[in-house]
N, C-alpha and C positions, 0 to 999 in steps of 0.2 A: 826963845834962844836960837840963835844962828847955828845951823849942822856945820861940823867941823871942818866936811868936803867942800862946802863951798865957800868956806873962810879961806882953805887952801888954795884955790881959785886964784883969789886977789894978792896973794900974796908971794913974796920971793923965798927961796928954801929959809934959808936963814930967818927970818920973823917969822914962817910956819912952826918952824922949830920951838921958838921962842913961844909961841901963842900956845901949840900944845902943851908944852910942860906947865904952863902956867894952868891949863885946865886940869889936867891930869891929876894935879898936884894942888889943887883947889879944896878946903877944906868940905866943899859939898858932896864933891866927886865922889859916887861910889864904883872901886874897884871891883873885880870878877877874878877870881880863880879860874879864867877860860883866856886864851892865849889864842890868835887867827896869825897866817902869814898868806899877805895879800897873794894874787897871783904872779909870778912870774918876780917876785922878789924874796932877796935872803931874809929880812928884815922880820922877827915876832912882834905883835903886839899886843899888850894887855886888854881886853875888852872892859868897857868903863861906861858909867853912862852918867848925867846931870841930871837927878831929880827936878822935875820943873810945874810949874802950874796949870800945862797943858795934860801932864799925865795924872796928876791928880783930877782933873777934869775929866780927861776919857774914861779913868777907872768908877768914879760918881756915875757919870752916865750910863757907862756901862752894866753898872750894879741896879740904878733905877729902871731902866731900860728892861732885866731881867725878871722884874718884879712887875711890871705892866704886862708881860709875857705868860707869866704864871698867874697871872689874873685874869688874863682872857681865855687862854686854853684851857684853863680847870674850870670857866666857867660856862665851855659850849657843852652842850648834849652828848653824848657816847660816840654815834655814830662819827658824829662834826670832830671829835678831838681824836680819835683813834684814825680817821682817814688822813686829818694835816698832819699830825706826826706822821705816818704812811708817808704821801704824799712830800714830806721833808727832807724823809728819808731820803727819797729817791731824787728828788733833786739835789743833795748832797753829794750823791754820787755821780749823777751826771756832770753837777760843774766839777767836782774834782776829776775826771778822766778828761773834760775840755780843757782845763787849766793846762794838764799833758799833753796833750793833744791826741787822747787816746779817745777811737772813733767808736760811739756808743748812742742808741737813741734813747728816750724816756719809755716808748713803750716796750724796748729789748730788755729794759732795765725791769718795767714793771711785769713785763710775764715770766721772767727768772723769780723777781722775788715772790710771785703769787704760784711757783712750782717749788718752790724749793719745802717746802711738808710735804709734796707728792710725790711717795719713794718711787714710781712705777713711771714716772714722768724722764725724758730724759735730759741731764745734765745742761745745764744752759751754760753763757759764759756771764761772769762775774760773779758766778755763786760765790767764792771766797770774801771776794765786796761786802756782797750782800750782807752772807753771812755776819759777815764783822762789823755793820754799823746796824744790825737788828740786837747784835749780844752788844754792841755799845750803848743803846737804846734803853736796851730792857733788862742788860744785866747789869750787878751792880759794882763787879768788878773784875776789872783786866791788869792782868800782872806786868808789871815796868819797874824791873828794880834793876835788871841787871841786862849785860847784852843780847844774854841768849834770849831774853824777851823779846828783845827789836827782831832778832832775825824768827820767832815764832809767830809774830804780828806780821810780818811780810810776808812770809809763807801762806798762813791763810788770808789776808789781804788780797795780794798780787800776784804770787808767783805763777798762777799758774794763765796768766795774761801775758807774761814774761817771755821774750824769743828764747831759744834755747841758747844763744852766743854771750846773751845778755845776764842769766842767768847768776848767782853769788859761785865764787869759783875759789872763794876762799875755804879755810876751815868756820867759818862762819860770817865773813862779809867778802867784797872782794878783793881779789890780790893783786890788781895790774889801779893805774891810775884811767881817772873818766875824768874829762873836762866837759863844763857847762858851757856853751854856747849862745849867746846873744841872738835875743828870739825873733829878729827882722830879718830873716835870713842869709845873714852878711856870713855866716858859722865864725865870727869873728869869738876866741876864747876868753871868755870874763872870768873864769873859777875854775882852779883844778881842785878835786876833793885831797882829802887827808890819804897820805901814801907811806910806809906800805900799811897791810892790814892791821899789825901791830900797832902802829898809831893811832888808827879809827877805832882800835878798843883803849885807848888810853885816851882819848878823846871823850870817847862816851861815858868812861867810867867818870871823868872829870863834871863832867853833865852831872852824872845822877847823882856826883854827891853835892854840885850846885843846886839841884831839887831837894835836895832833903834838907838842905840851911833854913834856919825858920826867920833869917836875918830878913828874907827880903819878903815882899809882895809878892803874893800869891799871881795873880794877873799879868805883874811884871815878869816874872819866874816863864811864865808860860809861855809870853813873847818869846824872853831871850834864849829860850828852848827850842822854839821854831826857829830861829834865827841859824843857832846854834849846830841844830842837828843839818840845815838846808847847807851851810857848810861846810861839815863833816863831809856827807854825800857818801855814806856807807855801801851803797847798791852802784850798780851801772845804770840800773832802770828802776822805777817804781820811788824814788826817795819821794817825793813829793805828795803821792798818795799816802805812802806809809808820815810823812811829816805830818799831815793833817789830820790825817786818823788820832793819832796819838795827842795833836793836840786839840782835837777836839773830846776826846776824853778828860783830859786835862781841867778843860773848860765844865765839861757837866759833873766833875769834881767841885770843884768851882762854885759852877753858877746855877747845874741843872738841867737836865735834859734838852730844854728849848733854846737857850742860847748855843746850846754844841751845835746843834746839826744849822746852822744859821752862817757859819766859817766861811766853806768855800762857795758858796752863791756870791757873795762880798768880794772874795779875793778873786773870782771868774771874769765878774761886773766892771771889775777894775783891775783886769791883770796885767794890764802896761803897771800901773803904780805898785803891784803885788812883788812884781819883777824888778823895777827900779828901786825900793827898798833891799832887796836884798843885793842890788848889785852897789848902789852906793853904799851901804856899810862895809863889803867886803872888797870895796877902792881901797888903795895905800895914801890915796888924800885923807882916807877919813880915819887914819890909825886906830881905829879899834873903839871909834865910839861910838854909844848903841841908840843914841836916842832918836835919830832918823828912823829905826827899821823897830822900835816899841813904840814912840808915837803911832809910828805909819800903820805898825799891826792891829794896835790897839781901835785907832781910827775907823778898820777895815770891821773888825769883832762889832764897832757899834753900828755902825754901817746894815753890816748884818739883822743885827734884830734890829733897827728900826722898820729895814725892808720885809719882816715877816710879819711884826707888828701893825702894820700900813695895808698889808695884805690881809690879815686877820682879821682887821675891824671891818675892812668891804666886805668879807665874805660874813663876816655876823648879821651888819646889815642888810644883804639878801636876804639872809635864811630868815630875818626877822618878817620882809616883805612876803614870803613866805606864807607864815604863821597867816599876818594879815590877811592877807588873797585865800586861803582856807575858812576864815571866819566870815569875813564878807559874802565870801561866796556861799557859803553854808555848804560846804562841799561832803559833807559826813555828817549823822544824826547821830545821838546816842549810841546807838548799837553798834554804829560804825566804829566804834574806837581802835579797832583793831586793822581795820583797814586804813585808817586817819595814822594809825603807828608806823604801819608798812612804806606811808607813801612819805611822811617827815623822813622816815631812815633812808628812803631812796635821794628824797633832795637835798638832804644833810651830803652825802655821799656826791651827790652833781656837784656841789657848789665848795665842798672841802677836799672834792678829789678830780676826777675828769669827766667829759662827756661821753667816755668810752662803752659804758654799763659795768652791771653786776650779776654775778650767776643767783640763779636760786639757792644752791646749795653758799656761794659765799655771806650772802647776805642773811641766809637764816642763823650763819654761823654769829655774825656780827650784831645779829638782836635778840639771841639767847637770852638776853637778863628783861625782855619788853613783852614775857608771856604772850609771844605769839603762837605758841605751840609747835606742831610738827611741821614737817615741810612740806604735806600735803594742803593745812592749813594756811601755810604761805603763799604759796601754788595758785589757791582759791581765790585770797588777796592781792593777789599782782594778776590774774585771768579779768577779777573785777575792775581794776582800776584800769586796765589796759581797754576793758568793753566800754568805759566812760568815758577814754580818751584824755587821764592824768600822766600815764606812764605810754611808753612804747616800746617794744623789744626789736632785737636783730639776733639773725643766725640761729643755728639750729646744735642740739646735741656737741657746746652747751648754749642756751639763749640768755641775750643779756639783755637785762633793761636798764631802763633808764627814765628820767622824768619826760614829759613829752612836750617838741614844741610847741605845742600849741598852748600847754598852760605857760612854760615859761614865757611866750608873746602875751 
């Protein structure tokens, strides 16, 4: 099916006219109890979208796609599945602060979330981040009924990355208007948010009782949620991280752990197209239809897991080549089993996480369930394989290891 903006295009007002009512008012057409006014016009219009055979498609692939996901992760080893969720984590958050243009490295990001248990450690930045996509992770649920949710999800999310000028200045969003700005640096304005405050809560309530209809598609629901909320633009800063946060929750509602954290790597990858869905549906060409910016998200969602999928199966078949290169080699006898344990958790760990290393004490913590005993006994195991030239450490108090080049050559 043809997007309505660029039907608008080709044609004179009068036959656009003509052409929307006709869709609009199309026995397919489903309506939305959500109402948008493009920018810089008087004009509402009903949000609406056309069922079509491409969203039945993305949503199928979508669903199968999530199910190859949880076949492969549930079926690595402990070390291997507990480091790529890690590991997902954290590149979740990085692409959503790039998508901002909020300046963060992987490993800034990784030695915050590897202090954040260590009360005596001092405060890093993104604990809020962190925090919030580790209890997205692992807890099993995060409260979104009402607004005071959104503004307690941005709080520990974002705010405290937040300039102070920037900061919510309302009694709970904020109270002057923010325009969104066209990301070529032109500062040309594509989108003023919902104004004043009073409206962005009447906004949002119109959302959650659009969530709670059990008329529509779950999937679908999720899109025009993001869509939705990217509109609204409740904050002056942070909407964007706070939009994905929530709707990647939404998602491991959904779908499950693995396809959440999977969102913004996809929408990062391709943030021209991430940008251009939201700015062609909130055109006054495209009055209020949605299927440009559900196709498009949907697309980006499968996008997503197939690029963690793609990366999962390489890194199985390492660790597989692994296995192999220890047997061949006969690199461990019977008795070595415990050394043979120490040095799989170590290359599970290289190859489902970085080349960075692991502390003694992190990695005895991560093989508790692999009867290796105490951490002097670990000590013993990493001293050996390190005299054999498997492993190799760096740095001192604390020393990290790592698999060693020389086996990986």
């Amino acid at each position: 099916m043809r997007y309505f903006f660029k039907i608008a295009f080709d044609l004179n007002r009068e036959l656009v006219e003509h052409e929307y009512q006709a869709r609009i008012n199309a026995d397919s057409t489903i309506k939305l109890p959500l109402y948008i006014t493009p920018y810089d016009q008087s004009k509402s219009f009903q949000l609406y979208y056309v069922p079509t055979n491409e969203m039945i498609k993305l949503c199928c692939s979508i669903y199968s796609n999530n199910e190859k996901l949880k076949g492969i992760i549930d079926g690595l080893p402990g070390v291997a599945k507990t480091q790529f969720i890690f590991e997902s984590i954290i590149a979740e958050m990085q692409n959503t602060n790039e998508i901002e243009g909020v300046s963060s490295t992987r490993s800034e990001l990784v030695e915050s979330a590897r202090s954040i248990n260590e009360p005596n450690k001092r405060q890093k930045r993104f604990k809020g981040l962190i925090d919030s996509y580790f209890k997205l992770v692992y807890s099993n649920e995060i409260k979104i009924t009402k607004v005071e949710d959104v503004r307690a999800i941005y709080d520990e999310l974002v705010i405290d990355e937040i300039k102070q000028d920037e900061k919510p200045d309302g009694v709970i969003f904020r109270k002057d208007v923010t325009n969104v700005t066209k990301r070529t640096g032109s500062n040309k304005v594509i989108h003023q948010g919902v104004f004043p405050e009073s409206e962005i809560i009447n906004h949002l309530n119109r959302l959650f009782n659009f969530m709670n209809d059990d008329l529509f598609s779950n999937l679908l629901k999720i899109a025009i949620q993001h869509y939705y909320f990217g509109y609204i633009h409740p904050f002056y800063d942070g909407n964007g991280r706070t939009s994905r946060f929530i709707s990647n929750y939404l998602i491991k509602k959904e779908l499950g752990t693995y396809s959440a954290i999977s969102l913004s790597r996809a929408c990062n990858t391709n943030s021209k197209r991430y940008a251009d869905i939201f700015e062609n549906t909130n055109s006054v060409r495209n009055r209020g239809e949605l299927n440009v910016f559900i196709e498009g998200f949907l697309s980006l969602l499968r996008e997503g897991q197939k690029e963690v999928i793609n990366e999962l199966k390489e890194k199985k078949m390492k660790l597989q080549d692994v296995y192999e290169k220890i047997e061949n080699r006969k690199l461990f006898n019977e008795k070595q089993k415990k050394d043979r344990d120490v040095f799989i958790s170590l290359a599970q760990f290289y190859l489902f996480s970085d080349d960075s290393g692991i502390t003694l004490k992190e990695l005895h913590e991560k093989i508790r369930d692999h009867d290796i005993g105490s951490e002097q006994r670990l000590r013993m195991a990493l001293n050996y394989l390190e005299a054999i030239d498997l492993i190799e450490s760096r740095g001192m108090k604390p020393k990290y290891y790592r698999v060693s080049k020389s086996f990986l050559n």
